[in-house]
PDB file of N, CA, C, O and CB in Angstrom:
ATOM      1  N   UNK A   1     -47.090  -2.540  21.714  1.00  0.00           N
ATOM      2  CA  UNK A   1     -45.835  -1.816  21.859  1.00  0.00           C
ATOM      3  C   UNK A   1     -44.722  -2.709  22.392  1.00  0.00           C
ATOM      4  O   UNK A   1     -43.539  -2.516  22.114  1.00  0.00           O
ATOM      5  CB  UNK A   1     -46.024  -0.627  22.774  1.00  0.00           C
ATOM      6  N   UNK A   2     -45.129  -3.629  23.120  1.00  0.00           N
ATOM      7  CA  UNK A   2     -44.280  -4.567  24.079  1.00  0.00           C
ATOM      8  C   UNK A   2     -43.247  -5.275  22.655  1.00  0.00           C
ATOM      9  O   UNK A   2     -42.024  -5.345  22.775  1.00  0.00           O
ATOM     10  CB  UNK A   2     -45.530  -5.999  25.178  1.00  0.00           C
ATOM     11  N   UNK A   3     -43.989  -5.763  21.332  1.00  0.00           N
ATOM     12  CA  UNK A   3     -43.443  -6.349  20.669  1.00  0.00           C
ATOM     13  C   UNK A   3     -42.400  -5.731  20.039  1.00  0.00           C
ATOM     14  O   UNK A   3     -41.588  -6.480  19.495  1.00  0.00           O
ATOM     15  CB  UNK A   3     -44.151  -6.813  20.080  1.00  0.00           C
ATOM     16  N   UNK A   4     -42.200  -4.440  19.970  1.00  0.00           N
ATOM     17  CA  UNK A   4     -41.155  -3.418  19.399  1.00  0.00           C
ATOM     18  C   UNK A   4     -39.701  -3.959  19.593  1.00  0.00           C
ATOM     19  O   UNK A   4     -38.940  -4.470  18.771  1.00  0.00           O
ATOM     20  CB  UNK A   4     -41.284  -1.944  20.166  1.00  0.00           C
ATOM     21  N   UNK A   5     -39.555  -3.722  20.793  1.00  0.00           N
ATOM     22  CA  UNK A   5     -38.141  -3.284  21.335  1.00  0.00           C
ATOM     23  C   UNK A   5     -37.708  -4.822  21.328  1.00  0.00           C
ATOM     24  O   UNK A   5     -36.495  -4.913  21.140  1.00  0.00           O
ATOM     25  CB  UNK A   5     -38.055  -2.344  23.024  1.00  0.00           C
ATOM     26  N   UNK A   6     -38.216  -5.813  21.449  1.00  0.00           N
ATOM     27  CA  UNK A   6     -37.759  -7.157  21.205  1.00  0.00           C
ATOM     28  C   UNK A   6     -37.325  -7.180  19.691  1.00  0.00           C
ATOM     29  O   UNK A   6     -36.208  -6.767  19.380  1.00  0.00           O
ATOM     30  CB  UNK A   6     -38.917  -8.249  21.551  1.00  0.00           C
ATOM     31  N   UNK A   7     -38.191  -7.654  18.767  1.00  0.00           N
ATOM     32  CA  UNK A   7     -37.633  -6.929  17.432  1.00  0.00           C
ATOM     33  C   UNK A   7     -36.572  -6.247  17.161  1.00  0.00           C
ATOM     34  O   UNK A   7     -35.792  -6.713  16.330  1.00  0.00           O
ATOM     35  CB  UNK A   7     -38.306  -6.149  17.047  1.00  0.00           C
ATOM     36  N   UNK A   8     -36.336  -5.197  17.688  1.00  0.00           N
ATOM     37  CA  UNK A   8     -34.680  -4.299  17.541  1.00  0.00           C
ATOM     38  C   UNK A   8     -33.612  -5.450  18.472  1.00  0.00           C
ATOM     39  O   UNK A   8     -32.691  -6.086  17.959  1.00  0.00           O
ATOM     40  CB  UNK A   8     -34.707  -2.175  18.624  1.00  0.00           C
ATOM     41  N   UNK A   9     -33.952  -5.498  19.701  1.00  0.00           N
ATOM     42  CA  UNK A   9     -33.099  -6.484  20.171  1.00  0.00           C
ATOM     43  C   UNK A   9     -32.352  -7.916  19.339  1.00  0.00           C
ATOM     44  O   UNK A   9     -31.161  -8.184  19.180  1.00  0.00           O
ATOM     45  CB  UNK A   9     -33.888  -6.887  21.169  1.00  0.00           C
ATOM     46  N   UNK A  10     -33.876  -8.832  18.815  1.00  0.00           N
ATOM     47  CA  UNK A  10     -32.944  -9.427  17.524  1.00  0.00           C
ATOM     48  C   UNK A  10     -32.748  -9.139  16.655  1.00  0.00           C
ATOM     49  O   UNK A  10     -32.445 -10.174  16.061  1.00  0.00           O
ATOM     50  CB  UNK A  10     -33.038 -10.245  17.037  1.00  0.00           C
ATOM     51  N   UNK A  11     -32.685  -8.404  16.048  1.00  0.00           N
ATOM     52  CA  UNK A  11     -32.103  -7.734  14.790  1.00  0.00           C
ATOM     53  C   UNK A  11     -30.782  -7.136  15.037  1.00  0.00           C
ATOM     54  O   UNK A  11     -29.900  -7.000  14.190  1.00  0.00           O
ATOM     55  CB  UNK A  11     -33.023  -6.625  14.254  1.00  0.00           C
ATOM     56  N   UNK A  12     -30.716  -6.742  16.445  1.00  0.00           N
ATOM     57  CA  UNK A  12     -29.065  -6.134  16.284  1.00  0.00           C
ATOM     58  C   UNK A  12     -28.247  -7.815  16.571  1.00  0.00           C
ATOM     59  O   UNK A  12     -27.161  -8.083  16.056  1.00  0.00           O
ATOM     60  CB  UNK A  12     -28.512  -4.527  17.944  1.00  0.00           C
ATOM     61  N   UNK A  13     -28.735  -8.441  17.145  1.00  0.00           N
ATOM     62  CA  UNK A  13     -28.239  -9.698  17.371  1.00  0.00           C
ATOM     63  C   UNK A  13     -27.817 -10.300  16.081  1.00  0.00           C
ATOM     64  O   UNK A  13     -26.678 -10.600  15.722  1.00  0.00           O
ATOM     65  CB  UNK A  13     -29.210 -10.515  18.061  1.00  0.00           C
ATOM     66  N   UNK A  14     -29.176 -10.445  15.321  1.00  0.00           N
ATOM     67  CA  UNK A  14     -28.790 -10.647  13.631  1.00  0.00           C
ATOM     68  C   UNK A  14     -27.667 -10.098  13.152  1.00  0.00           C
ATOM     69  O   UNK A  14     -26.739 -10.844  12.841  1.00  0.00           O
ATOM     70  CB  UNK A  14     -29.776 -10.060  12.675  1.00  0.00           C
ATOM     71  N   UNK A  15     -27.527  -8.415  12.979  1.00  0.00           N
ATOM     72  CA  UNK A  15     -26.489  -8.429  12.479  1.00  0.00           C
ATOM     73  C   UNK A  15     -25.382  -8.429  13.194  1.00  0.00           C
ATOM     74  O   UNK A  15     -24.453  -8.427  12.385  1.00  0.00           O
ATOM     75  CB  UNK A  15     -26.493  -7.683  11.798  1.00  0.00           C
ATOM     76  N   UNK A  16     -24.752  -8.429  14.876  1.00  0.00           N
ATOM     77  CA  UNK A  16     -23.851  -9.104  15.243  1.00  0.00           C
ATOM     78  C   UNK A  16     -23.065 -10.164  14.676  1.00  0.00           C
ATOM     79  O   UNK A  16     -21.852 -10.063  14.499  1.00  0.00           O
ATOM     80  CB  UNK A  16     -24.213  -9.380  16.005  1.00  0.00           C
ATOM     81  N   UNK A  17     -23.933 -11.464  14.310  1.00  0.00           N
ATOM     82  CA  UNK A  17     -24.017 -12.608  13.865  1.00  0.00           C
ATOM     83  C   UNK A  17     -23.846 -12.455  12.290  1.00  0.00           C
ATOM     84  O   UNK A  17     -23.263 -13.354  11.684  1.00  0.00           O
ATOM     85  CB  UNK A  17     -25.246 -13.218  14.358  1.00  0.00           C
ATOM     86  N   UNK A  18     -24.210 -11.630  11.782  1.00  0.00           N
ATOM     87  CA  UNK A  18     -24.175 -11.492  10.297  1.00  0.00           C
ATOM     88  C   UNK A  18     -22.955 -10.849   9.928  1.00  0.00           C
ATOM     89  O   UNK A  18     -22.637 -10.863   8.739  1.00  0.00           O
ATOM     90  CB  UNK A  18     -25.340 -10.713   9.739  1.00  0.00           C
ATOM     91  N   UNK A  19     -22.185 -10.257  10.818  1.00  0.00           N
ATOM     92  CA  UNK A  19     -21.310  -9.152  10.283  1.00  0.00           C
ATOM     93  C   UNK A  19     -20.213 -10.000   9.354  1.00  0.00           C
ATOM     94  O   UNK A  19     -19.870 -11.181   9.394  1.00  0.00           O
ATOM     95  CB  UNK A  19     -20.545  -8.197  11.620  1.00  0.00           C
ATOM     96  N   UNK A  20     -19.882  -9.082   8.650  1.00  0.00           N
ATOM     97  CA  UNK A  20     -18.878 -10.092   7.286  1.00  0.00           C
ATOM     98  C   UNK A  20     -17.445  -9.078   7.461  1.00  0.00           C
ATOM     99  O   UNK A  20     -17.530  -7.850   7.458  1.00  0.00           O
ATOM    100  CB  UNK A  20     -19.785  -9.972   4.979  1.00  0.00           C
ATOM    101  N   UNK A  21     -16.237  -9.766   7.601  1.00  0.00           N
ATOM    102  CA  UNK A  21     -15.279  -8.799   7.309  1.00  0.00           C
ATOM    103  C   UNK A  21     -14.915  -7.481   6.374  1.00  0.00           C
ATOM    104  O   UNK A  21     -14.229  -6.483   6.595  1.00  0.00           O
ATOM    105  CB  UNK A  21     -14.629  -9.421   7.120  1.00  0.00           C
ATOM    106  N   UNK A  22     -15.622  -7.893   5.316  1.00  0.00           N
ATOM    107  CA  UNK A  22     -15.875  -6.722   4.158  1.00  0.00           C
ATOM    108  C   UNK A  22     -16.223  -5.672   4.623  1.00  0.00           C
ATOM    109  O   UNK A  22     -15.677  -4.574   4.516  1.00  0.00           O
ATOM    110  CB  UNK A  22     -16.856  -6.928   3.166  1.00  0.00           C
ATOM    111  N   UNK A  23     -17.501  -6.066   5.366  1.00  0.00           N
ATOM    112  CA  UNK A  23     -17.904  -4.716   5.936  1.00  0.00           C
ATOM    113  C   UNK A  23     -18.100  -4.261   7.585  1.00  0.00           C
ATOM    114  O   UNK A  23     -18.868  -3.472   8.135  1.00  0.00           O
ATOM    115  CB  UNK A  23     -19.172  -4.518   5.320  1.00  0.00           C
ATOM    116  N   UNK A  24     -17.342  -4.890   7.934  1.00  0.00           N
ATOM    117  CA  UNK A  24     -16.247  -4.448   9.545  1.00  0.00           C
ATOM    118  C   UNK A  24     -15.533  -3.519   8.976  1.00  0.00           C
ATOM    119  O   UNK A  24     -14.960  -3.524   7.886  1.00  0.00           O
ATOM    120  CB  UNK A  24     -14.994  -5.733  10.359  1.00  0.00           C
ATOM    121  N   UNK A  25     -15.654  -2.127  10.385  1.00  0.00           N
ATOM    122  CA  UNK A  25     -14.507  -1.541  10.705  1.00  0.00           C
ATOM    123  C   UNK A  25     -14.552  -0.505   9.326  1.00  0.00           C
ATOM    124  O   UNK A  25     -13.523  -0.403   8.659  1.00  0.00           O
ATOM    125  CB  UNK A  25     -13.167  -2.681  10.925  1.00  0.00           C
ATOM    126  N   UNK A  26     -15.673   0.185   8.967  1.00  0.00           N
ATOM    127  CA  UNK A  26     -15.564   1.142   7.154  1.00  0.00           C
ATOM    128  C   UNK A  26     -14.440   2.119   7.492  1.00  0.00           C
ATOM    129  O   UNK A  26     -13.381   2.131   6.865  1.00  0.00           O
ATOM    130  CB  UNK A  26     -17.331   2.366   6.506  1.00  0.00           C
ATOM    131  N   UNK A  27     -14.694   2.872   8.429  1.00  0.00           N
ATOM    132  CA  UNK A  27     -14.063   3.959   8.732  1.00  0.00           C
ATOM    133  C   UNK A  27     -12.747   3.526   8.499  1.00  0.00           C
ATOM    134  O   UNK A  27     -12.329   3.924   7.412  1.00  0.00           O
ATOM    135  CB  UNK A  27     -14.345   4.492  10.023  1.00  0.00           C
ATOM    136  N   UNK A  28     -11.742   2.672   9.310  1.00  0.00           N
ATOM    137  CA  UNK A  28     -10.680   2.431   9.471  1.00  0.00           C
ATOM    138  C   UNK A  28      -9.875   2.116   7.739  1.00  0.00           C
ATOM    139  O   UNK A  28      -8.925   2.557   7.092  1.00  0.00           O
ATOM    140  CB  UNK A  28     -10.784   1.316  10.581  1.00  0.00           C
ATOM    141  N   UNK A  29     -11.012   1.043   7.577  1.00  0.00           N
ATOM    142  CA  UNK A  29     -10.780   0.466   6.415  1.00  0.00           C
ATOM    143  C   UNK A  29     -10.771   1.241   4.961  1.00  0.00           C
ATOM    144  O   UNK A  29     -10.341   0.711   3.937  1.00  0.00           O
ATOM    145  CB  UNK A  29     -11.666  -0.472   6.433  1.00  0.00           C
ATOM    146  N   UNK A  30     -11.440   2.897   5.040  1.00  0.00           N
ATOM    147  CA  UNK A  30     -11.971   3.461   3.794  1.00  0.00           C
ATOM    148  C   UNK A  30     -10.264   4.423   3.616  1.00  0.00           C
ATOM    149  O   UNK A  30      -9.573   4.779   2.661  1.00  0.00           O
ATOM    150  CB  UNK A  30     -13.836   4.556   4.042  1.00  0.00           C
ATOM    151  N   UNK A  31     -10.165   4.542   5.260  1.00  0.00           N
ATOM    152  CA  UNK A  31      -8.287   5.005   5.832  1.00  0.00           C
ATOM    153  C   UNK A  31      -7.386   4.732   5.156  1.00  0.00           C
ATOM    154  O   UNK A  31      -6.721   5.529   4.494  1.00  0.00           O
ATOM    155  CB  UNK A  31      -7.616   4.376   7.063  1.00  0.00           C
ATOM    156  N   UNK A  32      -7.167   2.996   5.267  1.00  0.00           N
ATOM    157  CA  UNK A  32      -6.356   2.409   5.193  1.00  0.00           C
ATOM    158  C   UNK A  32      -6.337   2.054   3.434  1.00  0.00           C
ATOM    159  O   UNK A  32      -5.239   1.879   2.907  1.00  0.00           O
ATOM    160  CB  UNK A  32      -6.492   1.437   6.263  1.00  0.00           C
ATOM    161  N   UNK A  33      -7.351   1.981   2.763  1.00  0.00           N
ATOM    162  CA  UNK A  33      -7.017   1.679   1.345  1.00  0.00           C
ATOM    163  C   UNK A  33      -6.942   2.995   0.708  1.00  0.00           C
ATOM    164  O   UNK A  33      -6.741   2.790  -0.489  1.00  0.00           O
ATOM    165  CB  UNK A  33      -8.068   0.733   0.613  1.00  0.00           C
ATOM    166  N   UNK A  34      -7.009   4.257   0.946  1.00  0.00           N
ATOM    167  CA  UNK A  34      -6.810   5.363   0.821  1.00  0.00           C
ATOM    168  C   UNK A  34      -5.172   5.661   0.488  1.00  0.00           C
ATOM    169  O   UNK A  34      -4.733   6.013  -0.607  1.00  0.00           O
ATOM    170  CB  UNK A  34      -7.389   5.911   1.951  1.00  0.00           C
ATOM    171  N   UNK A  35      -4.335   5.413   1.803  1.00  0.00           N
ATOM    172  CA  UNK A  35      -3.184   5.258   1.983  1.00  0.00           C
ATOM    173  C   UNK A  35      -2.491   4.423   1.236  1.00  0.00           C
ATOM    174  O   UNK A  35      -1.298   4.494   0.942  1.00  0.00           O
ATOM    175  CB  UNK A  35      -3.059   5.049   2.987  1.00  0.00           C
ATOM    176  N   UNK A  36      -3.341   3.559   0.909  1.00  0.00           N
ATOM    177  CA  UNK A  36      -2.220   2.185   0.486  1.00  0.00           C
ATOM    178  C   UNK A  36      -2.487   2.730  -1.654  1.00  0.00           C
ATOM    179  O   UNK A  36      -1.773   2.674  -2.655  1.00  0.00           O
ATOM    180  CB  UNK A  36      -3.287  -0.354   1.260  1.00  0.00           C
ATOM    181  N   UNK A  37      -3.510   3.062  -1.430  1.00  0.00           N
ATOM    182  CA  UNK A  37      -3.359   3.447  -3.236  1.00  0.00           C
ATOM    183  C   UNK A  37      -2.601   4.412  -3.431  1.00  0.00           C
ATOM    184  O   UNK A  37      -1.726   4.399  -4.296  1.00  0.00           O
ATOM    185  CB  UNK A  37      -4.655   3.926  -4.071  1.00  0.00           C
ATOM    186  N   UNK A  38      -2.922   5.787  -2.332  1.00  0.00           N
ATOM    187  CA  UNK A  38      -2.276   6.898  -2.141  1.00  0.00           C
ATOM    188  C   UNK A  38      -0.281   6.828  -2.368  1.00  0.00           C
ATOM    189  O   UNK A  38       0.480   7.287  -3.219  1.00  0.00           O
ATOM    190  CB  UNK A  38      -2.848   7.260  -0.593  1.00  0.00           C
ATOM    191  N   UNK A  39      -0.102   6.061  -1.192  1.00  0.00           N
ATOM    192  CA  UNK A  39       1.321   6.041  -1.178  1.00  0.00           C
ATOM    193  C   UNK A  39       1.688   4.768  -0.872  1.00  0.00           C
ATOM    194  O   UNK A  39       2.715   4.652  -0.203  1.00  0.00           O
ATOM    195  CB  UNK A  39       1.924   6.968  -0.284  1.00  0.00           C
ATOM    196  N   UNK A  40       0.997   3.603  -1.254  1.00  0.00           N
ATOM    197  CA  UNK A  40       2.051   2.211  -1.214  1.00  0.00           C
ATOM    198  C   UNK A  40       1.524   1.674   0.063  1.00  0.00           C
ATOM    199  O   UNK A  40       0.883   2.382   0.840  1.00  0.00           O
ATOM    200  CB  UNK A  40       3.958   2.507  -1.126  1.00  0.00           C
ATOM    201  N   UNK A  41       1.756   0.589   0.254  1.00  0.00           N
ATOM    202  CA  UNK A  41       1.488  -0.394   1.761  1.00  0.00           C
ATOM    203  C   UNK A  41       3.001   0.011   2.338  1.00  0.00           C
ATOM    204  O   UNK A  41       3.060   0.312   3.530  1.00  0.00           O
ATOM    205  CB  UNK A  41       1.204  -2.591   1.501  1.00  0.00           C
ATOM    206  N   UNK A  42       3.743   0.024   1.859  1.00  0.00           N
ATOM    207  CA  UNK A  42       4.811   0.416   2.715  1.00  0.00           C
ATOM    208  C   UNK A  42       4.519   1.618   3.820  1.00  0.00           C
ATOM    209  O   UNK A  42       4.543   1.385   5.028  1.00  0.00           O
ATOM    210  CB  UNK A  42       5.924   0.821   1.790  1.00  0.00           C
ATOM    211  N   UNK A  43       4.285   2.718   3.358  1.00  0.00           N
ATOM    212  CA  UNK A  43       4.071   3.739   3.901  1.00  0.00           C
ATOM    213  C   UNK A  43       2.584   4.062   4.682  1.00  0.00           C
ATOM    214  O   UNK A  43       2.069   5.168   4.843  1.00  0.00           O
ATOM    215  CB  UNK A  43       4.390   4.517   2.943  1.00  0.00           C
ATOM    216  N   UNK A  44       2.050   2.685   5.128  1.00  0.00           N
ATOM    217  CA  UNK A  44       0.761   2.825   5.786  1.00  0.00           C
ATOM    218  C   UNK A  44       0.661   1.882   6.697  1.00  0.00           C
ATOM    219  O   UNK A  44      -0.328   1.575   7.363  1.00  0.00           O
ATOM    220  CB  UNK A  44      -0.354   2.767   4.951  1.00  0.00           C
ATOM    221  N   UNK A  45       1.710   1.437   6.703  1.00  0.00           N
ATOM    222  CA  UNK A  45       1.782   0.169   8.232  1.00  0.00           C
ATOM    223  C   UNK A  45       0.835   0.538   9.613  1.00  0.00           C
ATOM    224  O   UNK A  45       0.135  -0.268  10.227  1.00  0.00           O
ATOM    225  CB  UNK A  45       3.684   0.152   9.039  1.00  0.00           C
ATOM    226  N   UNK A  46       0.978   1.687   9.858  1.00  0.00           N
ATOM    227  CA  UNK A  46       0.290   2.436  11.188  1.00  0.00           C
ATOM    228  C   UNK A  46      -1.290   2.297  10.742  1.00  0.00           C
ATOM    229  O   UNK A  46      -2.152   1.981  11.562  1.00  0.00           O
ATOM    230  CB  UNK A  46       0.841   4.341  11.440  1.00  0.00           C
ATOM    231  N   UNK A  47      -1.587   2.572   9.328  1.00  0.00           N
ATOM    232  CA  UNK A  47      -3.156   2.551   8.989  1.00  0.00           C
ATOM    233  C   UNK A  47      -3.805   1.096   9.061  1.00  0.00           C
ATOM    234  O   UNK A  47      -4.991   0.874   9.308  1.00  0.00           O
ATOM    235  CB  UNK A  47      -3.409   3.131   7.435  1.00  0.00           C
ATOM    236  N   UNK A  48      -2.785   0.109   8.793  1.00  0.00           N
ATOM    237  CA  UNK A  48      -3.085  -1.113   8.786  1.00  0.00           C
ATOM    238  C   UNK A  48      -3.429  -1.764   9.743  1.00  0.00           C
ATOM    239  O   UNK A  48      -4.524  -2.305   9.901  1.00  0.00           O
ATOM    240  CB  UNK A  48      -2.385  -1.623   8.396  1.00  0.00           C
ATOM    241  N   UNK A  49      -2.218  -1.766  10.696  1.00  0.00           N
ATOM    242  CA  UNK A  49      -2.560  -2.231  12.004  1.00  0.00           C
ATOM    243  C   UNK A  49      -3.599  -1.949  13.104  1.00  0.00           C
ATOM    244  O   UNK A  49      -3.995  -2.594  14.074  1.00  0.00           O
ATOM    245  CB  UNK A  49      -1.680  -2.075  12.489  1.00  0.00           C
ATOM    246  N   UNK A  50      -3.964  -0.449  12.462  1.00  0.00           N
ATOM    247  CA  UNK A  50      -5.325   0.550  13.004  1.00  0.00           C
ATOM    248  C   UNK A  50      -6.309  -0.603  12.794  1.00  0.00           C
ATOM    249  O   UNK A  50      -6.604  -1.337  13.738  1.00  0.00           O
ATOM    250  CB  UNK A  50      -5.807   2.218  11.938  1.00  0.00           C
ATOM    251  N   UNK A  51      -6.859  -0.786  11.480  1.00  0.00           N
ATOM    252  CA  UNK A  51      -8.083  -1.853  10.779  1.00  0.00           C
ATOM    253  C   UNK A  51      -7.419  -3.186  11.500  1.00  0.00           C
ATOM    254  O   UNK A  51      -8.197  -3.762  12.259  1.00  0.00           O
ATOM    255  CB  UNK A  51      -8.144  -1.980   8.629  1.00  0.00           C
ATOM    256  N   UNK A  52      -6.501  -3.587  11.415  1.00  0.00           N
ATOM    257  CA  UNK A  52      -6.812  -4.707  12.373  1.00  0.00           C
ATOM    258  C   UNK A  52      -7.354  -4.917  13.482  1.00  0.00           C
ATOM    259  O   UNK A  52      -8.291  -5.667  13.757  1.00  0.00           O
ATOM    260  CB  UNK A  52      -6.089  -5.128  12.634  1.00  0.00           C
ATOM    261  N   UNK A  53      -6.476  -3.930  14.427  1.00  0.00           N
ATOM    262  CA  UNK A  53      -7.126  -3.586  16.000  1.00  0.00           C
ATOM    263  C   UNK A  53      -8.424  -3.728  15.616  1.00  0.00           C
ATOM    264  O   UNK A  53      -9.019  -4.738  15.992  1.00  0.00           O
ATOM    265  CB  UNK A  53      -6.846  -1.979  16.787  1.00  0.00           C
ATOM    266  N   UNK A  54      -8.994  -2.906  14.929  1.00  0.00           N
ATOM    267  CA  UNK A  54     -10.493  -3.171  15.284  1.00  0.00           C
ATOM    268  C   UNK A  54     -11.171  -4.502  14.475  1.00  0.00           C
ATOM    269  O   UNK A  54     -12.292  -4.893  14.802  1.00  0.00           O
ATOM    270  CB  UNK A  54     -11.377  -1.756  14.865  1.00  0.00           C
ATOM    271  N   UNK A  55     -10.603  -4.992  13.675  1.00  0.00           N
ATOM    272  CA  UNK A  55     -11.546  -6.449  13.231  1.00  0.00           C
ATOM    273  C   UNK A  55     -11.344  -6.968  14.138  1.00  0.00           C
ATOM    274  O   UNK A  55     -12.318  -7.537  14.630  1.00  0.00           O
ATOM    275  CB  UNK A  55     -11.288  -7.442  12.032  1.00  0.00           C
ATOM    276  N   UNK A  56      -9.916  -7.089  14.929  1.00  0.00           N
ATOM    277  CA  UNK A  56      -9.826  -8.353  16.236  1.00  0.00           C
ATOM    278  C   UNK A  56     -11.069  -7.586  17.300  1.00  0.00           C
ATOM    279  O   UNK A  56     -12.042  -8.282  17.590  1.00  0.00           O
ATOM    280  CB  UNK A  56      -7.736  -8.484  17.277  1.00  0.00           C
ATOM    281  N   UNK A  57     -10.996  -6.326  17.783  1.00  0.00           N
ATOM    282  CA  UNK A  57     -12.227  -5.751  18.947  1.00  0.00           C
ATOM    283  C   UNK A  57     -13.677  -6.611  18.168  1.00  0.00           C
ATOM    284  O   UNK A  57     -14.402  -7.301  18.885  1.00  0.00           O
ATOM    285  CB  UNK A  57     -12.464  -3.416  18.927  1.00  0.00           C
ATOM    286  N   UNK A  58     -13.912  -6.491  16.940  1.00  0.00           N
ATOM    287  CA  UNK A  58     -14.984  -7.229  16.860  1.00  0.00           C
ATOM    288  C   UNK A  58     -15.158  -8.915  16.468  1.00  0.00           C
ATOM    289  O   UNK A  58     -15.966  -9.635  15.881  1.00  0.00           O
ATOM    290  CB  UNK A  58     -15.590  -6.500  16.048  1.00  0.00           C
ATOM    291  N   UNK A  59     -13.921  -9.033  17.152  1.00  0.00           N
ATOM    292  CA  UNK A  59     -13.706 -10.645  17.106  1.00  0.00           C
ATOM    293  C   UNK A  59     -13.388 -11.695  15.811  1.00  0.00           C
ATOM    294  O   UNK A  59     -13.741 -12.874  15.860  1.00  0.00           O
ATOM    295  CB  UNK A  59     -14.945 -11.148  17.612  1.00  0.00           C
ATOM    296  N   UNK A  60     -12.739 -11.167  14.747  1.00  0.00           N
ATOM    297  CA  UNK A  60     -12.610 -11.513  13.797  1.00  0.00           C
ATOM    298  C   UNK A  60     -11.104 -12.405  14.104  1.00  0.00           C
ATOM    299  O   UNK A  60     -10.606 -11.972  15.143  1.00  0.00           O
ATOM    300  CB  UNK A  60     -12.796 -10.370  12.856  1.00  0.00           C
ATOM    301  N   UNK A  61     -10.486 -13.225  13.648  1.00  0.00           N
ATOM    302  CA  UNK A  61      -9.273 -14.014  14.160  1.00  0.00           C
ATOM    303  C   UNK A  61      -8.050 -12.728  12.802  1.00  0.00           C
ATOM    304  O   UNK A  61      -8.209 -12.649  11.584  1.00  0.00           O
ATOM    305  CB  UNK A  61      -9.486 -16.483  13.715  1.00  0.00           C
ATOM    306  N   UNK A  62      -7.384 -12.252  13.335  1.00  0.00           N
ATOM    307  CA  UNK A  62      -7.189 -11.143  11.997  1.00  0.00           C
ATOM    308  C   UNK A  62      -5.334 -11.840  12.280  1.00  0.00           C
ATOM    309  O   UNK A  62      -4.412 -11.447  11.566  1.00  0.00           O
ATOM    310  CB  UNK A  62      -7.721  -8.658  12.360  1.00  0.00           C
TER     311      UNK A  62
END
């Protein structure tokens, strides 16, 4: 049993380490291209800057 919870431990580490901008941040991001097909990048500045905030929280240089 001892070997379990180590296992999950690197694996979330893995994908820490693995995470790809593509797929950072869905929620924000599924928002923001919603808006921007919806009604233009003009009119979604607020959705944009949303998905950034969070690629930079997960350390992405955005």
């Amino acid at each position: 049993m001892g070997g379990s919870p180590t296992k999950v431990e690197s694996t979330n580490t893995d994908k820490d380490k693995k995470l790809k901008p593509c797929c950072a941040c869905p929620e924000t991001k599924r928002i923001r291209d919603t808006c921007i097909i919806e009604k233009g990048e003009a009119e979604c500045g607020h959705l944009i800057e949303a998905h950034k905030a969070c690629m930079r929280h997960l350390g992405f240089n955005i």
